[in-house]
DRENPA-3360 file (N, C-alpha, C; in nm, 2 decimals, always signed):
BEGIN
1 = XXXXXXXX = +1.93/-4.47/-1.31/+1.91/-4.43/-1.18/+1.90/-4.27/-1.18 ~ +1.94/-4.20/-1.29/+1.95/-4.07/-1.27/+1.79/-4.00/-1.33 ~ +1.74/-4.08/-1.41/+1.63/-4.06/-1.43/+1.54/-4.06/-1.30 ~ +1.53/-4.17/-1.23/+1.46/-4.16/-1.14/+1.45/-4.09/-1.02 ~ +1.58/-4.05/-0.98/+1.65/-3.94/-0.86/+1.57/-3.79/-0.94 ~ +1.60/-3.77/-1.11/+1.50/-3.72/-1.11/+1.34/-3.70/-1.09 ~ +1.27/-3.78/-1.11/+1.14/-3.77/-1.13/+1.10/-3.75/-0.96 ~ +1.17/-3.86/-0.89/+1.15/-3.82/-0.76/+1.17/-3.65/-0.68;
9 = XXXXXXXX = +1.28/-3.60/-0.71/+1.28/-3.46/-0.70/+1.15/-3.40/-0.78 ~ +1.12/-3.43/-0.85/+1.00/-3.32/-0.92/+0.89/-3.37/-0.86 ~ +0.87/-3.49/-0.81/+0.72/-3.55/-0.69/+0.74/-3.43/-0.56 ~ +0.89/-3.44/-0.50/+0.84/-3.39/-0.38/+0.87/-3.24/-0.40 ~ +0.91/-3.16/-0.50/+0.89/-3.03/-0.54/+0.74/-3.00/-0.56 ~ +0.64/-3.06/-0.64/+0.54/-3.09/-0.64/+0.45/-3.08/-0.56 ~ +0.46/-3.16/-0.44/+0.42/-3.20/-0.31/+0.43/-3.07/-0.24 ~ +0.54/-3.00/-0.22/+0.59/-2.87/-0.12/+0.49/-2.79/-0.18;
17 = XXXXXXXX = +0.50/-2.77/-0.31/+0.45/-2.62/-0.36/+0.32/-2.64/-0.34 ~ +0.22/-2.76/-0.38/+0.07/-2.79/-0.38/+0.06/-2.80/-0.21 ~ +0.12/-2.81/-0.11/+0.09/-2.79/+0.01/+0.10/-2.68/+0.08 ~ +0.15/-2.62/+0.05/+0.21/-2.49/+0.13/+0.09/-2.36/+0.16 ~ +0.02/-2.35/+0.11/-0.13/-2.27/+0.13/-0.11/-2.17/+0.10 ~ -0.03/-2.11/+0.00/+0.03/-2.02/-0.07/-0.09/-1.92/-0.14 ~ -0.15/-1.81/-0.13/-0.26/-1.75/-0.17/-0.20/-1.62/-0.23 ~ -0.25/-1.59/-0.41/-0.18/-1.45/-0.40/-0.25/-1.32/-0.39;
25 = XXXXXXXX = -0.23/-1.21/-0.34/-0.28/-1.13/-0.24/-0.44/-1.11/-0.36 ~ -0.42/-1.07/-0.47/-0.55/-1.05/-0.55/-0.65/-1.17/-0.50 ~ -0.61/-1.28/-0.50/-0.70/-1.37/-0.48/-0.73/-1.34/-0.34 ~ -0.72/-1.30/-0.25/-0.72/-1.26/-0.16/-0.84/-1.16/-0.11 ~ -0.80/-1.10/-0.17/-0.89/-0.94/-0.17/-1.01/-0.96/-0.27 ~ -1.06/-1.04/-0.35/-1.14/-1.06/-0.45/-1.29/-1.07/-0.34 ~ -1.27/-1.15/-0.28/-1.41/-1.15/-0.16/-1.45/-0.95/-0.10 ~ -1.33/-0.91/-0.07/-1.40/-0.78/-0.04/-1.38/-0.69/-0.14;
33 = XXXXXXXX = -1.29/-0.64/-0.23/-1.36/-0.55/-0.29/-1.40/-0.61/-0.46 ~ -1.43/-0.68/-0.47/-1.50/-0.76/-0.62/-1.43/-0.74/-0.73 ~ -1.51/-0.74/-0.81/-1.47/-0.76/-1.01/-1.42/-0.65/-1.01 ~ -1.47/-0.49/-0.94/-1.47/-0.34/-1.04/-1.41/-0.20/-0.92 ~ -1.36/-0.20/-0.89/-1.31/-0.06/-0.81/-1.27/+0.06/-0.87 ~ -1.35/+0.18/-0.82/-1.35/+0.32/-0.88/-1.27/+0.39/-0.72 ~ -1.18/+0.49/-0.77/-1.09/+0.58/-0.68/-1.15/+0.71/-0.70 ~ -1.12/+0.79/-0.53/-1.12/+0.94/-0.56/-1.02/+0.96/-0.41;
41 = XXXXXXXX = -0.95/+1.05/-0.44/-0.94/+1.13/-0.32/-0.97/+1.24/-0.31 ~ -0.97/+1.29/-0.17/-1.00/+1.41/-0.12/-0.83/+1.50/-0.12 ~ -0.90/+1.59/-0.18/-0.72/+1.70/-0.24/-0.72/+1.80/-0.07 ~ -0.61/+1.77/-0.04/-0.55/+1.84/+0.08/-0.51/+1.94/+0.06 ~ -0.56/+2.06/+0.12/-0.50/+2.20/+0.03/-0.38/+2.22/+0.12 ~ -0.33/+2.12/+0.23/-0.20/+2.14/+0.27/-0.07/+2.10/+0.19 ~ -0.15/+1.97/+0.11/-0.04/+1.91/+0.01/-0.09/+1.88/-0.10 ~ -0.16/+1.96/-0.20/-0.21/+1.93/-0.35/-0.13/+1.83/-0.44;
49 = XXXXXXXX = +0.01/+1.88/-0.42/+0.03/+1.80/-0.53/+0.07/+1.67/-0.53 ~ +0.12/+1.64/-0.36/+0.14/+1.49/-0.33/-0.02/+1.41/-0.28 ~ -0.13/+1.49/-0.28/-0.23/+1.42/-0.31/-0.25/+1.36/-0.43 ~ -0.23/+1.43/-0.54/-0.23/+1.37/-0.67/-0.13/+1.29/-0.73 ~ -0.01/+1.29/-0.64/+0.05/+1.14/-0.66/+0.00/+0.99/-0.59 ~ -0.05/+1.05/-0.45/-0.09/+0.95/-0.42/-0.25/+0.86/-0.43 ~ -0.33/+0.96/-0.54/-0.39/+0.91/-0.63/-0.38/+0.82/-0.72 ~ -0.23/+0.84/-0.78/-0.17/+0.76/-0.88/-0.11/+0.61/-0.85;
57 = XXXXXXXX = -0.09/+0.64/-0.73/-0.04/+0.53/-0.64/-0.13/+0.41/-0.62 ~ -0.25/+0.48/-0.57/-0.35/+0.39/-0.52/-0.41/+0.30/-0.69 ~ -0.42/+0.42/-0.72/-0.49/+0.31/-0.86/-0.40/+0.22/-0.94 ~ -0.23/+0.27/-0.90/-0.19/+0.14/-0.96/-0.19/+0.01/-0.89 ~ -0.18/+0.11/-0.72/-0.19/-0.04/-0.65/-0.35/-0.11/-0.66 ~ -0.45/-0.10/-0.73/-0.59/-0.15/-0.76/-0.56/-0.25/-0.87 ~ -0.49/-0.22/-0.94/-0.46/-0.24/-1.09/-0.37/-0.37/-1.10 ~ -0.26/-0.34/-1.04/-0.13/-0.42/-1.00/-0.14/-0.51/-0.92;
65 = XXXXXXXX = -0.17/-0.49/-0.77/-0.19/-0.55/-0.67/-0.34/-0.65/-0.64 ~ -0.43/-0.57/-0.66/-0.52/-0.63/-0.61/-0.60/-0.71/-0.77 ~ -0.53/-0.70/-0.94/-0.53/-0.75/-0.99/-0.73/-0.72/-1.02 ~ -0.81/-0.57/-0.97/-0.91/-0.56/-1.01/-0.94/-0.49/-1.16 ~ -1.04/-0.45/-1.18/-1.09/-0.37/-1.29/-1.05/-0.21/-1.21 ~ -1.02/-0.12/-1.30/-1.05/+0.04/-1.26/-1.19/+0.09/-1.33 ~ -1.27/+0.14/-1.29/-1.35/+0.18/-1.33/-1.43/+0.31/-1.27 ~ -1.50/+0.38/-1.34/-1.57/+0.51/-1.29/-1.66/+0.44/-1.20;
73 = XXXXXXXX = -1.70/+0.54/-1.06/-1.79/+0.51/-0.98/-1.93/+0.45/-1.01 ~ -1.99/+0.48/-1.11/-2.15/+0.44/-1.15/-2.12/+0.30/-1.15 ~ -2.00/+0.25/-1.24/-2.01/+0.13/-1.25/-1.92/+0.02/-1.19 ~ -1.88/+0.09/-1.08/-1.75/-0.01/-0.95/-1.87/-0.07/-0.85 ~ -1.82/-0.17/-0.81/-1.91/-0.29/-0.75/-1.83/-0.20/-0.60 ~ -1.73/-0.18/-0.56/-1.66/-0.10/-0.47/-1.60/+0.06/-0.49 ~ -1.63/+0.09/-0.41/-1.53/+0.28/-0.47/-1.44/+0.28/-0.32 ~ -1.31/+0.35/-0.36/-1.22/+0.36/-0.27/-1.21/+0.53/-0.30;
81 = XXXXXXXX = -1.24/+0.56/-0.13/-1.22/+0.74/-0.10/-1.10/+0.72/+0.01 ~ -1.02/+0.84/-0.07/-0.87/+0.81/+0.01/-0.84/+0.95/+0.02 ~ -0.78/+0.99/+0.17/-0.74/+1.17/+0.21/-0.62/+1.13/+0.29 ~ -0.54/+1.21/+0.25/-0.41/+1.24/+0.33/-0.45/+1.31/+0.45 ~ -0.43/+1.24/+0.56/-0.48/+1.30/+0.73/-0.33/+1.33/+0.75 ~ -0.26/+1.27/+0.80/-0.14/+1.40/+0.80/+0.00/+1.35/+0.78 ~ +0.13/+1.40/+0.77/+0.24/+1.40/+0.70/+0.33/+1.48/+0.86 ~ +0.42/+1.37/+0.92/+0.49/+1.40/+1.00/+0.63/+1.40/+0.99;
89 = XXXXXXXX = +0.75/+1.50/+0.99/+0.90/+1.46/+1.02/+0.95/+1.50/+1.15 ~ +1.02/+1.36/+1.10/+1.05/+1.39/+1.28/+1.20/+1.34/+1.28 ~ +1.27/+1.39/+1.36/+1.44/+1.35/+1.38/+1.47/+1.23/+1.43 ~ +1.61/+1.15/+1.30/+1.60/+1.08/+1.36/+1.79/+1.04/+1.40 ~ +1.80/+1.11/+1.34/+1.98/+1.09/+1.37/+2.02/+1.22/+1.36 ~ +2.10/+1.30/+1.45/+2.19/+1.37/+1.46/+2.37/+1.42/+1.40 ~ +2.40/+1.51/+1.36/+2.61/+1.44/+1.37/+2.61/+1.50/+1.53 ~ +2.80/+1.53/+1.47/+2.85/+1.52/+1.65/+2.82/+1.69/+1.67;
97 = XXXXXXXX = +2.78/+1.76/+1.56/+2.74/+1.89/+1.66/+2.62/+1.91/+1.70 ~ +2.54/+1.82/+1.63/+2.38/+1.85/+1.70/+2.29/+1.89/+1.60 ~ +2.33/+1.91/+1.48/+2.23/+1.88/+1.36/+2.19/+1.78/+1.35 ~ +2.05/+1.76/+1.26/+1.98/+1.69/+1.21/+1.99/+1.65/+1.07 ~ +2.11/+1.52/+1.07/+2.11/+1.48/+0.95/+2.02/+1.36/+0.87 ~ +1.92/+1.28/+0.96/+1.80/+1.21/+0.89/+1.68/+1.24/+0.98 ~ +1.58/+1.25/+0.87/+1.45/+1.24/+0.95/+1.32/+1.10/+0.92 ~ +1.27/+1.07/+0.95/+1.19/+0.99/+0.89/+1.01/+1.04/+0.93;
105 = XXXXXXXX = +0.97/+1.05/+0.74/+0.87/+1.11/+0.74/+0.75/+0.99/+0.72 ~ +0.63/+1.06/+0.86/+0.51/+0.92/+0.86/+0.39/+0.99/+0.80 ~ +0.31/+0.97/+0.72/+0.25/+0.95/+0.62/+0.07/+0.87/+0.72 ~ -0.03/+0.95/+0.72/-0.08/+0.87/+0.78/-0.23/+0.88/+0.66 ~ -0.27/+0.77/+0.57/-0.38/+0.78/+0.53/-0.54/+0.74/+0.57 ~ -0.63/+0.78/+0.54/-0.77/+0.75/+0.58/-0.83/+0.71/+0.44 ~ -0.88/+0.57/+0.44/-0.93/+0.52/+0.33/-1.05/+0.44/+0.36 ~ -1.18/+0.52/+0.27/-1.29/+0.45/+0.29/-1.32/+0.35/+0.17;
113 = XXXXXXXX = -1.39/+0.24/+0.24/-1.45/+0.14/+0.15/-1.59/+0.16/+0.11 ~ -1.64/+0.18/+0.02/-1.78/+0.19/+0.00/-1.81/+0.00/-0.07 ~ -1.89/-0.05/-0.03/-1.95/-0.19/-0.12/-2.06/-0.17/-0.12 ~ -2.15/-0.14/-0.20/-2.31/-0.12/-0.18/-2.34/-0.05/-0.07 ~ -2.43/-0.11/+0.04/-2.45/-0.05/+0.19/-2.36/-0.05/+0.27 ~ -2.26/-0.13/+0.24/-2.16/-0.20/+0.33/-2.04/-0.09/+0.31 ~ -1.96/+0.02/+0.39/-1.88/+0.13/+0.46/-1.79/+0.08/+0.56 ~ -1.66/+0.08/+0.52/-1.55/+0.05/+0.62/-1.42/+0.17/+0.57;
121 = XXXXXXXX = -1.39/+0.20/+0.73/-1.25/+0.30/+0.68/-1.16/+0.22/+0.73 ~ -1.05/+0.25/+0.66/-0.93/+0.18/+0.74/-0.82/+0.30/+0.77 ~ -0.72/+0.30/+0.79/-0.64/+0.39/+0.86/-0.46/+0.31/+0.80 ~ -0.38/+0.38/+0.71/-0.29/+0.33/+0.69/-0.17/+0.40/+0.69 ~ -0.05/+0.37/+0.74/+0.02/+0.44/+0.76/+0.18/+0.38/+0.71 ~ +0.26/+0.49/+0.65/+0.37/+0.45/+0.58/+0.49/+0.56/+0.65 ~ +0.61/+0.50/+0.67/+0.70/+0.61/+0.65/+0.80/+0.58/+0.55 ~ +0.95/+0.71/+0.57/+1.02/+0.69/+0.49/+1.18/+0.75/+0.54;
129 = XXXXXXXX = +1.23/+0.69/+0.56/+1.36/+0.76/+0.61/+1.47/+0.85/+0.56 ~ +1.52/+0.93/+0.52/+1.63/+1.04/+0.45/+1.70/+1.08/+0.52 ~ +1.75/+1.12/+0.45/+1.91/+1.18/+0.52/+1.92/+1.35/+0.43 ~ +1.94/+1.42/+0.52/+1.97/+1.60/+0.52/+2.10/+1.64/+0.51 ~ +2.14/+1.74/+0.43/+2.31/+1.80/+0.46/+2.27/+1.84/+0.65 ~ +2.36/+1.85/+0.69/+2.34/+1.88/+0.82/+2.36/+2.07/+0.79 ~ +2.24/+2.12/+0.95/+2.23/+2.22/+0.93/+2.15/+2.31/+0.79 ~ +2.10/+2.17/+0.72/+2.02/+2.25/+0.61/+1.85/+2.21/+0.63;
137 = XXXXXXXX = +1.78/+2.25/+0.55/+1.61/+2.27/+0.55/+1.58/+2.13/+0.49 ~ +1.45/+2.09/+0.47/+1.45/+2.05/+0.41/+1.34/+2.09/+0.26 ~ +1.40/+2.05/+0.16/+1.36/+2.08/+0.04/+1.25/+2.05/-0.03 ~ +1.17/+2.17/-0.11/+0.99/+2.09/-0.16/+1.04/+1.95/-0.23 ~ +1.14/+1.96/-0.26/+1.14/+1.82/-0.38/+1.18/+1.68/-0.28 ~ +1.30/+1.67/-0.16/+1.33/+1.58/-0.10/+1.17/+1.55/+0.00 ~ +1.11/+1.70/+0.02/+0.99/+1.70/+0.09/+0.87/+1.57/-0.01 ~ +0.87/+1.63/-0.14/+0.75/+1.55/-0.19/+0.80/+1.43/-0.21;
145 = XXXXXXXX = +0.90/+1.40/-0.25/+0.98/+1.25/-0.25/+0.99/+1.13/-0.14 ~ +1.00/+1.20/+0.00/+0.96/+1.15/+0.10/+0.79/+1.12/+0.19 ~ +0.74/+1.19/+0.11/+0.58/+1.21/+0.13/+0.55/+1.10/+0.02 ~ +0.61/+1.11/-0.06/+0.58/+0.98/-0.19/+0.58/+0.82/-0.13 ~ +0.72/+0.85/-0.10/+0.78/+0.69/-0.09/+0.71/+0.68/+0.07 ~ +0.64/+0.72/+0.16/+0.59/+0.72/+0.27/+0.47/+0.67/+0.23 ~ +0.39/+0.73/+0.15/+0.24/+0.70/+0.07/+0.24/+0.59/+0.01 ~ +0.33/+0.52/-0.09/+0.36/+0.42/-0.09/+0.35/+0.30/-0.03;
153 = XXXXXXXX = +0.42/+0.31/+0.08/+0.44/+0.21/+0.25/+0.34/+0.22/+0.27 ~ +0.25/+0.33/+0.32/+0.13/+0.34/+0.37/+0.00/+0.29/+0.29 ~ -0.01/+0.24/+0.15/-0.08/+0.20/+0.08/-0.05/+0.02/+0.08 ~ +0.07/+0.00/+0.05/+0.09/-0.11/+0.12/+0.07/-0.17/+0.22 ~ +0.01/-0.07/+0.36/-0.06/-0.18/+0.45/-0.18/-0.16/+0.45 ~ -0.27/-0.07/+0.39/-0.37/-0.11/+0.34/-0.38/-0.23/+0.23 ~ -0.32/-0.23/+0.14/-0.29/-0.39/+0.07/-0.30/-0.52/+0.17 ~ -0.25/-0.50/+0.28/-0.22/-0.59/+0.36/-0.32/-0.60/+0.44;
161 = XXXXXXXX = -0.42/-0.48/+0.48/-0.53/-0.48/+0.59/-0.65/-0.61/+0.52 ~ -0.66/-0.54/+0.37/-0.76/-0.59/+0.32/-0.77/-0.69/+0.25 ~ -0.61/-0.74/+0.22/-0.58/-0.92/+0.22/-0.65/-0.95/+0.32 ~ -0.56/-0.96/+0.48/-0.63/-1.01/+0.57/-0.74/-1.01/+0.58 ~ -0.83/-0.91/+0.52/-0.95/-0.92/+0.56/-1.06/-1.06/+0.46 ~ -0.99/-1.03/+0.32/-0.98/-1.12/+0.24/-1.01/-1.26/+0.29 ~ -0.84/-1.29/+0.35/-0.85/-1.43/+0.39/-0.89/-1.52/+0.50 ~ -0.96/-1.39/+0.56/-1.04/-1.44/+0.71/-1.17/-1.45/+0.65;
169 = XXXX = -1.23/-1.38/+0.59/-1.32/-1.42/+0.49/-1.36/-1.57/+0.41 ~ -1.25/-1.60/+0.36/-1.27/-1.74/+0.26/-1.25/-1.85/+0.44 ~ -1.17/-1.83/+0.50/-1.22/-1.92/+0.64/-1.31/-1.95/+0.67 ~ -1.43/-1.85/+0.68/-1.54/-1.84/+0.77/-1.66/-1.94/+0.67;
% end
């Protein structure tokens, strides 16, 4: 009997997992940006050097995420142009004298799609929350750390824009 309580558990484990419409996000995204994607961003002379992290960012998220080829422009079937539009902090918790001990920093990117003729920008936005000594500044390094981990978030819903866009796609 215990054999069979087995086998029957592994039918309807089976059954769940082959039904469930489970898609993973690369497969997803394969309809819009193809086989081969080439990166550039536009360097922000507000913030040089967290442009060039979030260069690094994106290409891993090409690589990792969307499970494409990286490749130089001549020969990407897609090119992704990405510029940091702007980087906001803003208060978000106080102590009891009226300092500003967290802020949460929003991150707002502009990302064009090139496919052949075919041009789409999307618009993505990430934040990130920290915490300050109260009564102090905040620092280039907590500054670029938080502009990081915001870029991040913010690349992640581009991930997410262009899944969806993906899977409304294979629908149609």
């Amino acid at each position: 009997m215990g054999g069979l309580q087995r086998i029957g558990s592994v039918l309807i484990a089976a059954a769940l997992l082959s039904g469930c419409g489970y898609k993973p996000t690369s497969r997803a995204v394969k309809p819009v940006l193809q086989e081969s994607v080439s990166t550039k961003i536009v360097i922000s002379m507000q913030d040089p050097d967290n442009t060039v992290y979030i260069k690094d960012a994106l290409d891993e998220a090409v690589v990792n995420r969307f499970r494409t080829r990286l490749t130089d422009e001549a020969h990407a079937s897609t090119h992704l142009v990405i510029s940091l539009r702007k980087v906001v902090f803003n208060p978000v918790q106080y102590d009891t004298n009226g300092y500003i001990v967290a802020y949460r920093a929003i991150v707002t990117l502009d990302i064009d799609r090139e496919s052949g003729e075919q041009t789409r920008r999307y618009n993505a936005r990430g934040s990130y929350l920290f915490t300050i000594e109260p009564n102090a500044i905040i620092s280039d390094l907590v500054r670029f750390e938080a502009i990081k981990y915001g870029s991040e978030k913010a690349l992640d819903s581009f991930v997410a824009q262009v899944a969806g866009e993906g899977a409304s796609a294979e629908v149609r």
